[in-house]
C-alpha positions in Angstrom: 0.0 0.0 0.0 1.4 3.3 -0.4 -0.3 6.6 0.7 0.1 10.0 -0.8 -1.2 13.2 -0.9 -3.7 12.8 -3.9 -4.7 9.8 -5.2 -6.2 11.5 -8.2 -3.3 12.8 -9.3 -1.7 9.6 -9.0 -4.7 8.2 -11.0 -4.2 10.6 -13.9 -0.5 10.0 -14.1 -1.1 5.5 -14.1 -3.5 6.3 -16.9 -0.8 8.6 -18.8 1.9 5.8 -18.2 -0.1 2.8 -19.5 -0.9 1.1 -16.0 -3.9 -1.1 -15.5 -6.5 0.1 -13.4 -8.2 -2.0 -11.6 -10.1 0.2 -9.5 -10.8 4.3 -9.7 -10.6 6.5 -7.3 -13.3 6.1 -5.0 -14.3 7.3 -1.4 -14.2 4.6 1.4 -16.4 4.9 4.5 -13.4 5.3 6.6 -11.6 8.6 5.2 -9.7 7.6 2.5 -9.9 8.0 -1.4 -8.6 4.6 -2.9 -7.0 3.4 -6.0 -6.2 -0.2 -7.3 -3.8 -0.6 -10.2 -2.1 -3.5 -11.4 2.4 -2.5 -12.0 3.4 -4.2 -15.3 4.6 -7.2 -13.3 1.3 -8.2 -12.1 1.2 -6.9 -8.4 -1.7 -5.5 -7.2 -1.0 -1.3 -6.3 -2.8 -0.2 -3.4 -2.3 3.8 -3.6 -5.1 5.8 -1.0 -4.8 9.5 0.2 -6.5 10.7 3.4 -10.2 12.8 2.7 -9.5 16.2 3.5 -11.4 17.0 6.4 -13.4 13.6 7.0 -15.5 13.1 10.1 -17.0 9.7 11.6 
């Protein structure tokens, strides 16, 4: 898993570079925006960012 500051950007670059992606940037229900990609030796990319000012 890695976490960085936004997972959208992260998103547009994947898509730029030819990654698979397995998942788009969605909003979990515990404060973080998540991404899935595939690197191009088949491991699964976990990349998620913190919500800006999420609340329980």
């Amino acid at each position: 898993m890695f976490v960085v500051d936004n997972t959208d950007e992260v998103f547009k670059i994947a898509k730029t570079e030819g990654f698979e992606v397995l998942s788009e940037p969605t909003d979990t229900f515990y404060g973080q925006r998540r991404l899935l990609l595939k690197d191009p030796n088949g491991a699964l990319v976990d990349v998620s960012s913190p919500i800006p000012n999420f609340e329980f």
